[in-house]
C-alpha positions as CSV (number, residue, x, y, z in Angstrom):
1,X,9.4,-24.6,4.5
2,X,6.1,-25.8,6.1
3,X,7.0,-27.7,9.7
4,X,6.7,-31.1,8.8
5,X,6.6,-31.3,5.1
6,X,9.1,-33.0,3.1
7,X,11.9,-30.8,0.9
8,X,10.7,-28.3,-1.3
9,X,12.1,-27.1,-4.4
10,X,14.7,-24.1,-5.1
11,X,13.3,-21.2,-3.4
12,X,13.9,-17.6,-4.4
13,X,13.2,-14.6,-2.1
14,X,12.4,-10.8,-2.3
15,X,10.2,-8.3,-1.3
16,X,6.5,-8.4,-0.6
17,X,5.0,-6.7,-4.1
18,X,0.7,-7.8,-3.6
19,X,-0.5,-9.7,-1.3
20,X,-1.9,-13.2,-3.1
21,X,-0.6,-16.6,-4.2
22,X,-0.3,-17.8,-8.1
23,X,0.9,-21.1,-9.5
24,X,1.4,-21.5,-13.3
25,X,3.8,-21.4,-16.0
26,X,6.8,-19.1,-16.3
27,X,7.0,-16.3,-19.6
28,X,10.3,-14.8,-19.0
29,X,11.2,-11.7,-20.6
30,X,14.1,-10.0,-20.1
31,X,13.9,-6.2,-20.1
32,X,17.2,-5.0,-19.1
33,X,18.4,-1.3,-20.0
34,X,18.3,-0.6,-23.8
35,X,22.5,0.1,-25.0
36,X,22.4,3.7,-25.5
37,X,24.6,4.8,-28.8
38,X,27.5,7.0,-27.7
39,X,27.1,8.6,-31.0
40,X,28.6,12.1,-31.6
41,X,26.6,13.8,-34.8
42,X,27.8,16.6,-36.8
43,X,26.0,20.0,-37.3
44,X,23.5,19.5,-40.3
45,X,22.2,15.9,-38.0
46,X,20.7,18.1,-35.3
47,X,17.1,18.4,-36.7
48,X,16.8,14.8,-37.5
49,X,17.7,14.0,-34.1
50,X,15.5,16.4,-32.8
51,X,12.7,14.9,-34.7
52,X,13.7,11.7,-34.4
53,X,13.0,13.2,-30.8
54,X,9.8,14.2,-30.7
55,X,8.6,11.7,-32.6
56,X,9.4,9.4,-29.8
57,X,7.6,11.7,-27.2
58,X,4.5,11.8,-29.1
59,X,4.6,8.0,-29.8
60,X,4.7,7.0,-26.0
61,X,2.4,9.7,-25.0
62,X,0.0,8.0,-27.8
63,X,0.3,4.7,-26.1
64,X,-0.2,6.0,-22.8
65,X,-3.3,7.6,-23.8
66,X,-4.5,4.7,-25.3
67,X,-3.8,2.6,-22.1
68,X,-5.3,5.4,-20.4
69,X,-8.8,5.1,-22.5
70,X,-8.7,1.7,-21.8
71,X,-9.1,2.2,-18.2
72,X,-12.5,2.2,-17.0
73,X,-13.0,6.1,-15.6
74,X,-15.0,4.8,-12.3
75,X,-13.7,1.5,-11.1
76,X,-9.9,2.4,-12.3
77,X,-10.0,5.9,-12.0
78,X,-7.0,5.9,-9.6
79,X,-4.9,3.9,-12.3
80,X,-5.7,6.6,-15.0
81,X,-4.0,9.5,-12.5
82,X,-0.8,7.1,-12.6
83,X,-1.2,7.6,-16.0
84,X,-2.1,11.4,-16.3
85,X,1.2,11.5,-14.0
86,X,3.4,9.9,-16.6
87,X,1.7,12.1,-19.3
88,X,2.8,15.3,-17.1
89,X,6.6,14.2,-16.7
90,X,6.3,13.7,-20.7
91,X,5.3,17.8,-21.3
92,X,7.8,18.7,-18.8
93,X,9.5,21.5,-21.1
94,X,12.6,21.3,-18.6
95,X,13.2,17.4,-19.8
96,X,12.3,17.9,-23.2
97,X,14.6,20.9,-23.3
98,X,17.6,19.4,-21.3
99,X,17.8,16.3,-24.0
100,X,17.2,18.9,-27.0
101,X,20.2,20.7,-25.4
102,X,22.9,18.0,-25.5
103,X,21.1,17.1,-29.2
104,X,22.4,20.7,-30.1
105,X,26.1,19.8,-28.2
106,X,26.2,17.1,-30.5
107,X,25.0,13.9,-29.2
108,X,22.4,11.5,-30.8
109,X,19.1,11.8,-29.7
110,X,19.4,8.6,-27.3
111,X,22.6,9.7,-25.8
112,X,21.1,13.1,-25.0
113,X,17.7,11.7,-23.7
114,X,19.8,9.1,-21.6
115,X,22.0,12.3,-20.1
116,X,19.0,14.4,-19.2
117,X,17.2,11.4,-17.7
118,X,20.1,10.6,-15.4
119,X,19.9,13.9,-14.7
120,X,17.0,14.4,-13.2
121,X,16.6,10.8,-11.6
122,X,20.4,11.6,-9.4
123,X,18.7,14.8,-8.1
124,X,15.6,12.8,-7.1
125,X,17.1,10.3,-5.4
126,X,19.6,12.4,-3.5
127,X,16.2,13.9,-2.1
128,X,15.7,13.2,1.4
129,X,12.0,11.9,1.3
130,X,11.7,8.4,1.0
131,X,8.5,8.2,-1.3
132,X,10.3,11.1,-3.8
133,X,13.1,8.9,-4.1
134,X,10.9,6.3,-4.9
135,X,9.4,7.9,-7.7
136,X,13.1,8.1,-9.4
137,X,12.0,4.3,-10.8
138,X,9.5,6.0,-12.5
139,X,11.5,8.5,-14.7
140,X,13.7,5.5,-15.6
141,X,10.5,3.9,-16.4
142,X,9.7,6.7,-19.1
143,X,13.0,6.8,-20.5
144,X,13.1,3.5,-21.2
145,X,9.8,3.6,-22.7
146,X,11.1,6.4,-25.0
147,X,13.8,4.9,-25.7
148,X,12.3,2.0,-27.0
149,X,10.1,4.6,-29.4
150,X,13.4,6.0,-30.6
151,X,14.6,2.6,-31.4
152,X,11.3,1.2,-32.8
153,X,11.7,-1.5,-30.3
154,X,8.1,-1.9,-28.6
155,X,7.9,-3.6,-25.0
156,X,10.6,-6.0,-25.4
157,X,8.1,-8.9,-26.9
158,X,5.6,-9.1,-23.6
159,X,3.3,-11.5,-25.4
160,X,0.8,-14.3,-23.5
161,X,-0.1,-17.0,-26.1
162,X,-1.8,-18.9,-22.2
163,X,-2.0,-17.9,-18.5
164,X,1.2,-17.5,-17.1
165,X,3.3,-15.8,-14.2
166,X,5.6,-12.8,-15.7
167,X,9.1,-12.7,-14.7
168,X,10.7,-9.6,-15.7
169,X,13.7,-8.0,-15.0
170,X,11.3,-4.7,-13.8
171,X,8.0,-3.5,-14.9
172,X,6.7,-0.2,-15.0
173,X,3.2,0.4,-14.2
174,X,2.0,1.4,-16.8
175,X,3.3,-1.7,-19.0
176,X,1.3,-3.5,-16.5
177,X,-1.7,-1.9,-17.0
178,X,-1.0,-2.4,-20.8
179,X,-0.9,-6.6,-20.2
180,X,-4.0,-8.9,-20.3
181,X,-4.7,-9.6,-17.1
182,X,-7.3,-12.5,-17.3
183,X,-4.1,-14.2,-18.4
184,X,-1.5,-12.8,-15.6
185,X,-1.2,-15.1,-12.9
186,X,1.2,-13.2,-11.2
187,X,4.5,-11.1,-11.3
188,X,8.1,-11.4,-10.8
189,X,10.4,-9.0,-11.2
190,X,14.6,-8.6,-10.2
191,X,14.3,-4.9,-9.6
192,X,11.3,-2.7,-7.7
193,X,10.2,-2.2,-4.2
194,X,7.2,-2.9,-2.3
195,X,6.3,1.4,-2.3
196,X,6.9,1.4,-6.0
197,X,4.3,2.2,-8.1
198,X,4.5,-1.5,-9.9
199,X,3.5,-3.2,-6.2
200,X,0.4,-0.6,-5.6
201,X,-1.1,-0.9,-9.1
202,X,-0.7,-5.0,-8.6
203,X,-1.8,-4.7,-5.2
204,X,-4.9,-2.4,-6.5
205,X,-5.5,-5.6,-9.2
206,X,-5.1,-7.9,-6.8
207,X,-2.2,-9.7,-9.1
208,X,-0.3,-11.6,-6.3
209,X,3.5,-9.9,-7.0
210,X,6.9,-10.4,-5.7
211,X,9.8,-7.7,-6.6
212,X,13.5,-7.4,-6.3
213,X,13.7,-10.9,-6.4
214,X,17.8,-10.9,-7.2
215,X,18.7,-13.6,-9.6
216,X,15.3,-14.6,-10.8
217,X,16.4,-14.1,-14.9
218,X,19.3,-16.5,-13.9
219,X,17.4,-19.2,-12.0
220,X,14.0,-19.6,-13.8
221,X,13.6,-20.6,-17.7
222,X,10.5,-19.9,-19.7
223,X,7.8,-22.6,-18.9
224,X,9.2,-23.6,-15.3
225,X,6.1,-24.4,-13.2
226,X,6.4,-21.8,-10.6
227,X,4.5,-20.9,-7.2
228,X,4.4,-17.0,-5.9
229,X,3.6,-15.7,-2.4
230,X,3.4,-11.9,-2.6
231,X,2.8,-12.2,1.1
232,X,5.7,-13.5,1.8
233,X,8.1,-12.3,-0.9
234,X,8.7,-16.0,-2.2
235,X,8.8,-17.7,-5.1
236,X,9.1,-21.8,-5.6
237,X,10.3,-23.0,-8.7
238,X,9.0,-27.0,-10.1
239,X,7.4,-27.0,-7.0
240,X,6.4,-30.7,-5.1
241,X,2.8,-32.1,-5.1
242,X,2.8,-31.6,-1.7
243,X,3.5,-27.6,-2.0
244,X,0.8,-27.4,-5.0
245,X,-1.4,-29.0,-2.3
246,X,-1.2,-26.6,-0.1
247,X,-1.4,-23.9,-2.2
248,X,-4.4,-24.5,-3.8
249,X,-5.8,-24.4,-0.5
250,X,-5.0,-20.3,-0.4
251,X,-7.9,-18.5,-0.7
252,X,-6.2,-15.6,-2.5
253,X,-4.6,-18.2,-5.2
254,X,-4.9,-17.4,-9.2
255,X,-3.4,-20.3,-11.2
256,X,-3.8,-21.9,-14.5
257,X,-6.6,-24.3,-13.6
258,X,-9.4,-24.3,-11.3
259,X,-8.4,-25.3,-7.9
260,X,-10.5,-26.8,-4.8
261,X,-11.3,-23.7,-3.0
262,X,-14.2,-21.7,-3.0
263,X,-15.2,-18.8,-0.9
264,X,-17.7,-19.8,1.6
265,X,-21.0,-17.0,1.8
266,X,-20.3,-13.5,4.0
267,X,-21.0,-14.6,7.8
268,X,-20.6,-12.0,10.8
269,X,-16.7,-13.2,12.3
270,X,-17.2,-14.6,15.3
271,X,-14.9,-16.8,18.3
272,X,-15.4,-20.4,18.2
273,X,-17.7,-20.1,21.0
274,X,-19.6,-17.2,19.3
275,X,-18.0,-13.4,20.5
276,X,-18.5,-11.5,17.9
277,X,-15.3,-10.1,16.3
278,X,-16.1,-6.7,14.1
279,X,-13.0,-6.9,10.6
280,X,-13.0,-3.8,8.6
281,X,-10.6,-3.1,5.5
282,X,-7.7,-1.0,5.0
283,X,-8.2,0.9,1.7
284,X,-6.2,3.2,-0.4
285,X,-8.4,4.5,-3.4
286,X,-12.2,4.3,-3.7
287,X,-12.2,1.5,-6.1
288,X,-10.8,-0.9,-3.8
289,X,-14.3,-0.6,-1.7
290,X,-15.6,-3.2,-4.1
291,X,-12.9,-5.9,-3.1
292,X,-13.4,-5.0,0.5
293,X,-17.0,-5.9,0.1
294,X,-16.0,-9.4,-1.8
295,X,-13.6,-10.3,0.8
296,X,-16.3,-10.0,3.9
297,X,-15.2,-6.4,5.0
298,X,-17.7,-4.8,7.5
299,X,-17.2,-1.5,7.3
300,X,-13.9,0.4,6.3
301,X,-11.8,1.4,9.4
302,X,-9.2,3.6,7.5
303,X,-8.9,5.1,4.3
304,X,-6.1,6.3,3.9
305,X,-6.9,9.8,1.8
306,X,-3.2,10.9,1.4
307,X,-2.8,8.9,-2.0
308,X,-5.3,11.6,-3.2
309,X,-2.2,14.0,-2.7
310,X,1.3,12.3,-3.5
311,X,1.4,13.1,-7.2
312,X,1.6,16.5,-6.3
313,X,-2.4,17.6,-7.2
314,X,-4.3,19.4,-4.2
315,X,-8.4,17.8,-4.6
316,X,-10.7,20.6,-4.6
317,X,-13.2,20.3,-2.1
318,X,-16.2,19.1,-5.1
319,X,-14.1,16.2,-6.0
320,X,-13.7,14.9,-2.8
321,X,-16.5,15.1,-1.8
322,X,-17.3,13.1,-5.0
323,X,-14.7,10.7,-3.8
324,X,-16.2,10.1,-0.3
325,X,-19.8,9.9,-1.7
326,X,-19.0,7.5,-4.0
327,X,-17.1,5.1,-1.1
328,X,-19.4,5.4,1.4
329,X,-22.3,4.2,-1.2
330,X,-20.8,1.5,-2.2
331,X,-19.7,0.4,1.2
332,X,-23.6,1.2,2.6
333,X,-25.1,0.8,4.9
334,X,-21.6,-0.2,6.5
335,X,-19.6,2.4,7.6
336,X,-16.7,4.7,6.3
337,X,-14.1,6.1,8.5
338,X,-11.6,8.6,6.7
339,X,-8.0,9.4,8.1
340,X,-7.4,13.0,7.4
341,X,-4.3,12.9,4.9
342,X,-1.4,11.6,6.7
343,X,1.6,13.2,5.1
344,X,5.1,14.0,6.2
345,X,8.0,11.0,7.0
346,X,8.4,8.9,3.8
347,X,4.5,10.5,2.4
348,X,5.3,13.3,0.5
349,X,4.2,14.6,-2.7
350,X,6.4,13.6,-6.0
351,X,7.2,16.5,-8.6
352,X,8.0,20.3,-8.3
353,X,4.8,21.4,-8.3
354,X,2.3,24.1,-5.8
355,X,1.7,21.5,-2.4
356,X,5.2,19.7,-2.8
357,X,6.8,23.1,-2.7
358,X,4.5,24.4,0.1
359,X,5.4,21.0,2.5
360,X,9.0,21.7,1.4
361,X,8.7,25.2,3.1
362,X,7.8,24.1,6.4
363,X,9.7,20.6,6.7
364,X,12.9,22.3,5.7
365,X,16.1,20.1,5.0
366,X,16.2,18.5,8.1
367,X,12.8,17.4,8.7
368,X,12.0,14.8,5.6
369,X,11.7,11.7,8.3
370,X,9.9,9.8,10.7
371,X,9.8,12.2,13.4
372,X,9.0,16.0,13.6
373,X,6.4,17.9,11.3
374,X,4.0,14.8,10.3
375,X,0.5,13.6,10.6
376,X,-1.8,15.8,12.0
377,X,1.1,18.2,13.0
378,X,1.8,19.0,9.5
379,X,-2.0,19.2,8.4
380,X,-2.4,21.6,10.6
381,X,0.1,23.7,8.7
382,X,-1.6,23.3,5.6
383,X,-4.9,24.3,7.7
384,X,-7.1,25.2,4.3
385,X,-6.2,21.3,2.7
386,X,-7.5,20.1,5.9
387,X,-10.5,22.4,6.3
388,X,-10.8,21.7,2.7
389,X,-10.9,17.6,3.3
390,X,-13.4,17.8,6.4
391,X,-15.8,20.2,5.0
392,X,-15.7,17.5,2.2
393,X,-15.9,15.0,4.4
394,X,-19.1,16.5,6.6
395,X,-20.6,16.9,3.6
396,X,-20.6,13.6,2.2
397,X,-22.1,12.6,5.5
398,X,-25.0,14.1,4.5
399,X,-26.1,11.2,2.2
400,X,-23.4,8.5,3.5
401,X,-22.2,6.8,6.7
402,X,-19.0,8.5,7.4
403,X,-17.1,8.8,10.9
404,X,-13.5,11.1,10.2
405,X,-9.9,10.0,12.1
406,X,-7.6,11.9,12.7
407,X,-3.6,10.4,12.0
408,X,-0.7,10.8,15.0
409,X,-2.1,12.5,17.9
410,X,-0.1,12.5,20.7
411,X,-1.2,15.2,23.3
412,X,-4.4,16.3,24.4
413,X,-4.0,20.0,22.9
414,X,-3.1,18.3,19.7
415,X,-6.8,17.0,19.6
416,X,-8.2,20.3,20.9
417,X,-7.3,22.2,17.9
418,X,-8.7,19.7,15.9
419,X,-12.0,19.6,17.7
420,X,-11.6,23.7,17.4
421,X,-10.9,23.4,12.9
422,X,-13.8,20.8,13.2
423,X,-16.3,23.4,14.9
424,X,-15.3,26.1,12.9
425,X,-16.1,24.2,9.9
426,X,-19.2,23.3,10.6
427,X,-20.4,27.1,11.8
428,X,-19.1,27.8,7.9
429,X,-21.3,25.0,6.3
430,X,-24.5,26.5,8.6
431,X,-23.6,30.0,8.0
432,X,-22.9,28.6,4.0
433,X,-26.6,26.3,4.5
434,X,-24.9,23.3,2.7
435,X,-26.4,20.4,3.4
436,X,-23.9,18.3,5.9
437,X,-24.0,16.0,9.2
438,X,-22.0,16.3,12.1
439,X,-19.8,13.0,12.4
440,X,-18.1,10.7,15.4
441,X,-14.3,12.2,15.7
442,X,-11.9,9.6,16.2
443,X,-8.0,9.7,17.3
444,X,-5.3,7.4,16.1
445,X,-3.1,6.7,18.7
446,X,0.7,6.0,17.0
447,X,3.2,6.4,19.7
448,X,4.0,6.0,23.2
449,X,2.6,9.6,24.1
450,X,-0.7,9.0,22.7
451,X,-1.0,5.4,24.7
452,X,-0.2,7.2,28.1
453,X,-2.9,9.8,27.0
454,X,-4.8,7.5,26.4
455,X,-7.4,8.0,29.4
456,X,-7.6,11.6,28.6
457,X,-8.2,11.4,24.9
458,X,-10.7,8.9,25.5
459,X,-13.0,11.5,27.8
460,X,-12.7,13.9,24.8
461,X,-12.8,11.6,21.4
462,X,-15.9,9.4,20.2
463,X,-13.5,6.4,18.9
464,X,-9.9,5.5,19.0
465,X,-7.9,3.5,16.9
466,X,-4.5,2.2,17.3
467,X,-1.8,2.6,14.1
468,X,0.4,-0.2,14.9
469,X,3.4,0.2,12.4
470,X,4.2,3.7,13.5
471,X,3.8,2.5,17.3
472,X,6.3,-0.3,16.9
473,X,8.5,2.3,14.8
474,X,8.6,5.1,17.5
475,X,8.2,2.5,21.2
476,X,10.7,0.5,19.6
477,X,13.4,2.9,17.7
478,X,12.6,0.1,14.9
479,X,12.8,1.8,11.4
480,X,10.2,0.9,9.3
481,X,11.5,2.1,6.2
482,X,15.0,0.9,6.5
483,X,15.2,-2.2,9.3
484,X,16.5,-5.4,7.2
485,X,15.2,-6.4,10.2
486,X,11.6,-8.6,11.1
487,X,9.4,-6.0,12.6
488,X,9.5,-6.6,16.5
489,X,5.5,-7.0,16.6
490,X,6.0,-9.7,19.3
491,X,7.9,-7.6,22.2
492,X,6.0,-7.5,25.5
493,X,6.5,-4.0,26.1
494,X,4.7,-2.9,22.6
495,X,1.7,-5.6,24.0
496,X,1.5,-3.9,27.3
497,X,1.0,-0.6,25.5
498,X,-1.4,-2.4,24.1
499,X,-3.3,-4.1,26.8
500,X,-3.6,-0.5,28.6
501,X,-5.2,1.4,26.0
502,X,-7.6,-1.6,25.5
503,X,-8.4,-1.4,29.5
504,X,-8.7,2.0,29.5
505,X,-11.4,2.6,26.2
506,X,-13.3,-1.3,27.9
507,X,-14.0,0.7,31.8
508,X,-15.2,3.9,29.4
509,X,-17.4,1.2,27.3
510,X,-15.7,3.3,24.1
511,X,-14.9,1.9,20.5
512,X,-11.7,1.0,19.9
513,X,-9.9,-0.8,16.3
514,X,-6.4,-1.6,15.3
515,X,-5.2,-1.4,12.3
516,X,-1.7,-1.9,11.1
517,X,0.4,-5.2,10.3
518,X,0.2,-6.4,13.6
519,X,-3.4,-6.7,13.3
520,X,-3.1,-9.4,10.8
521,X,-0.4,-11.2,12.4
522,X,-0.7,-15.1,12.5
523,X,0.6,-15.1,16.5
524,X,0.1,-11.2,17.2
525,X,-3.7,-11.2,16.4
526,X,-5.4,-13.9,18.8
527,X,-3.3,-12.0,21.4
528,X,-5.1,-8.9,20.5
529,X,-8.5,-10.7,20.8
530,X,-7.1,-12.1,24.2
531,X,-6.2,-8.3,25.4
532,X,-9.6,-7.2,24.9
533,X,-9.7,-6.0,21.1
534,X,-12.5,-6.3,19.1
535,X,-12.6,-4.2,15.8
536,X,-10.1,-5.1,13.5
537,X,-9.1,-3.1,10.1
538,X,-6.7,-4.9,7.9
539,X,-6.3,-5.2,3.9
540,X,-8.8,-6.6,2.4
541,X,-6.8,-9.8,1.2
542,X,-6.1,-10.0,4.7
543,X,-9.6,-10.0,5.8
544,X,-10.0,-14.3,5.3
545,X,-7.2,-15.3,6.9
546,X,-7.9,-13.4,9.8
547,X,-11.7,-14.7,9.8
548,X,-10.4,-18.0,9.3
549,X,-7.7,-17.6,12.5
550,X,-10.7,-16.2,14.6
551,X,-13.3,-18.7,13.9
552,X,-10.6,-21.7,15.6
553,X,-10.0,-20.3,18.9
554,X,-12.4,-19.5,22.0
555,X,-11.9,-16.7,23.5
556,X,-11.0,-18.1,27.0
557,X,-7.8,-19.9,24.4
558,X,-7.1,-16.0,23.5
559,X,-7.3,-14.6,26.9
560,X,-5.0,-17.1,28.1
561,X,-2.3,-16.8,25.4
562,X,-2.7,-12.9,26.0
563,X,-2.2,-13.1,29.5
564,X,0.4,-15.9,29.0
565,X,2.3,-12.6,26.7
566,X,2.7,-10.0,29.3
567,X,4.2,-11.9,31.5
568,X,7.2,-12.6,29.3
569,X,10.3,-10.2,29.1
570,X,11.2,-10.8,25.6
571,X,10.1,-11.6,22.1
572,X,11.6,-14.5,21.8
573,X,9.5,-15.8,24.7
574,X,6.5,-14.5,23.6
575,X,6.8,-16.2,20.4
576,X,7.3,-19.7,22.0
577,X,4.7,-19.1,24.6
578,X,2.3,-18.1,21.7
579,X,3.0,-21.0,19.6
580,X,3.2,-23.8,21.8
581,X,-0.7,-22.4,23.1
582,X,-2.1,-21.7,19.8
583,X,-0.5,-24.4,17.5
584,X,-2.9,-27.2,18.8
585,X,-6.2,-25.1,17.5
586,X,-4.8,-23.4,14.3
587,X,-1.6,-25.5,13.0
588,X,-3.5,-26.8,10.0
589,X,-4.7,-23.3,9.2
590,X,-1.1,-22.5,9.1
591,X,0.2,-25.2,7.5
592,X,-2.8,-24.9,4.5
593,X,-1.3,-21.0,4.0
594,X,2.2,-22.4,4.0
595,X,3.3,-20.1,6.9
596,X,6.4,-20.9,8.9
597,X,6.3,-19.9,12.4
């Protein structure tokens, strides 16, 4: 609850799905697991099974391809390979054949579909790569969906007669892509994770979302006024004046009738007393350059080009460099920086298929986690993706503003055989005369190693940037997969790492960004200002509220928190220092976003 207001209303709480706020009416549907007939059928029943079947098969892969259509091919082209993905798991002759099997042993048609799904959903989630086990919600997805064909049932009734705020039990993606969205406020749902593909395709929309909200079918009825923070995992039911208040205030909120808030025109971010601040967008697909642009963004400080690889495909060099031109020209004249694909840990490619296969041969059974063969490590073993990517990459420069990053370097020989690929590429495209551009090289510094390298890399790399989840993961021992635990973005040894990289690249007069949640963090991020940073890549619906935080404080207020920071010996300190110096200049602004502290 905000410090200082009066009660709120019966809060529920789960997992961060998309970033936003929505207020409106609840349309609950419940969309729990379809009973499956335990129905044994005699010979002369198997080929009316089997058609019954494939007639199901055929019906959802009609509907997806009609969702599909839908979908504009430039602005949601990233949406439609969600849906060529679901398509591919439908014409996998292994599924198909598994339920047409235990048709023949003599179950029913659900039975056996049921059987083969389970199947293959236990073996992915006793994989030990986080994002493949993630991608068993999706199979249960389609076998619901198919099950619904076999028993005529549609979607379970997902019908908006006005604007509302779903609450499900779970959602697959593709249902979502399916729903009107000038009428969904928002999204609840009981099951799902914030990786799942539901949370990305929301976050991508820019539907505020909160998943595995536990309960939420038992606590709200259809047509209870409810309020959402995807931010924060929340959800209010019947909430008070005084919390409508306050959220109407959000600049990211989507509700039911026009609220007071309107976007004020793009201005350069600057401190109170006018130091310019530089804040640059996070972004996933291509599309989402748009909403970077909307939100303020100056530039794009990290794309994150692995989602071009996680359903399995391997981008041939033509349509990435169709990918990259058409970014960087919608971003111009601001600039583009790609991260080479950052695969490896909980980033690995779903299905059976040619790359998943190849990082499979070199990670091994013991290698699917956070440390090892990762990052720029592992690219390096799939050398022809990532000469593939940067001859894309130089190429695109040719006609767009494009620096390239490299993900996890730690030592400085690391970064040598990068520079050493980089060359050697571009003696192929001279040798090749394709037209290209040399680009600035950049290093993302994500653990300890790379901060005490620091001074080194920075003699031998154009830019740096710091990745501050993976930092706090691998200085800290923190998880950040599996921690039911706050991330430990306040400890004073994580801000000392820091402070020195920031002292090191300001005597070399050398360009240095953060990106990462800590960059974004309501006591974290003036303390950043105050350590010397200046370059700031967050998400996009990020990009306001850390205008908004920057635009209350001078930078002498900064420095003095910062320095206020390293002085302390735990979080717990830094915290209360932090808030008891910055609560004076931005407590309303917190208060406003209903942030407790």
């Amino acid at each position: 609850m905000t410090q200082g207001a009066p009660p709120s209303s019966l809060r529920l709480f789960g997992s961060p799905g998309a970033s936003g706020m929505a207020f409106g009416p609840a349309l609950v549907i419940e969309q729990r697991s379809l009973p499956i007939p335990h129905r044994q059928i005699a010979a002369d029943e198997v080929a009316a099974e089997v058609n019954r079947l494939q007639r199901a098969f055929l019906k959802v892969k009609s509907e997806l391809e009609s969702i599909r259509e839908s979908l504009d091919p430039q602005s949601e082209a990233e949406h439609r390979l969600l849906i060529d993905a679901h398509l591919w798991m439908l014409k996998d002759e292994l599924f198909f054949e598994a339920s047409l099997q235990k048709i023949r042993s003599g179950k029913c048609a659900e039975w056996a579909l049921r059987e083969a799904g389970d199947a293959i959903i236990e073996r992915i989630r006793q994989a030990s790569s986080f994002y493949l086990r993630e991608r068993a919600q999706d199979i249960e997805h389609l076998v619901l969906e198919i099950v619904r064909a076999l028993r005529e049932s549609g979607c379970d009734g997902v019908e908006f007669e006005k604007a509302a705020i779903l609450v499900t039990t779970d959602l697959s993606a593709t249902q979502l892509l399916a729903l009107p969205r000038h009428l969904l406020l928002g999204i609840v749902t009981e099951e799902g994770t914030s990786v799942g593909h539901l949370a990305i395709v929301a976050r991508a929309l820019r539907i505020p979302a909160v998943v595995g909200v536990k309960g939420a079918l038992q606590h709200i009825a259809n047509g209870t006024p409810i309020l959402i923070d995807g931010r924060k995992g929340e959800v209010i039911l019947s909430p008070t004046e005084y919390e409508e208040g306050c959220v109407h205030e959000h600049p990211a909120i989507r509700s039911h009738s026009p609220g007071p808030f309107s976007k004020a025109p793009f201005l350069p971010t600057t401190t109170r007393d006018g130091h310019p601040i530089s804040i640059a967008a996070n972004i996933e697909f291509a599309s989402e350059v748009r909403e970077a642009i909307a939100e303020g963004a100056e530039g794009v400080g990290l794309f994150r080009t692995e989602f071009l690889y996680l359903e399995g495909s391997e981008p041939d060099e033509e349509h990435l460099v169709g990918t990259f031109i058409e970014a960087g020209s919608l971003l111009a004249p601001k600039c583009l920086i790609l991260r080479t694909f950052d695969l490896g840990g909980d980033k690995l490619p779903s299905g059976d298929n040619h790359l998943a296969k190849r990082i499979s041969s070199i990670l091994g059974t013991r290698c699917r986690h956070a440390l090892g063969m990762r990052g720029t490590r592992l690219a390096m073993r799939l050398r022809d993706l990532l000469e593939t990517q940067v001859r894309a990459a130089l190429r695109a420069a040719a006609e767009v503003d494009i620096r390239l990053m490299f993900p996890m370097i730690s030592t400085l020989d690391e970064w040598r055989e990068v520079k050493r690929l980089v060359d050697h590429v571009l003696d192929a495209l001279q040798q090749d005369r394709v037209p290209h551009r040399k680009v600035p090289l950049g290093a993302m510094i994500e653990t300890p190693a790379g901060i005490w390298m620091a001074p080194e890399l920075s003699d031998e790399c154009d830019f740096l940037s710091l990745g501050t989840n993976d930092l706090t993961q691998y200085a800290l021992a923190w998880d950040r997969h599996y921690s039911s635990t706050e991330p430990p973005f306040l400890e004073p040894s994580l801000l000392r790492m820091i402070a020195h990289v920031a002292q090191v690249v300001a005597r070399k007069g050398q360009a240095l960004c953060i990106c990462g949640d800590l960059a974004f963090h309501p006591l974290a991020a003036p303390l950043l200002v105050g350590l010397g940073l200046r370059s700031f890549s967050v998400p996009p619906s990020e990009i306001h509220f850390l205008r908004a935080t920057i635009a209350r404080l001078s930078l002498s207020e900064c420095e003095k928190a910062a320095q206020s920071a390293l002085s302390c010996t735990t979080q717990s300190e830094v915290k209360q220092r932090a808030l008891q110096a910055l609560k004076p200049m931005l407590g309303g602004l917190w208060e406003s976003m209903g942030l407790v502290l």
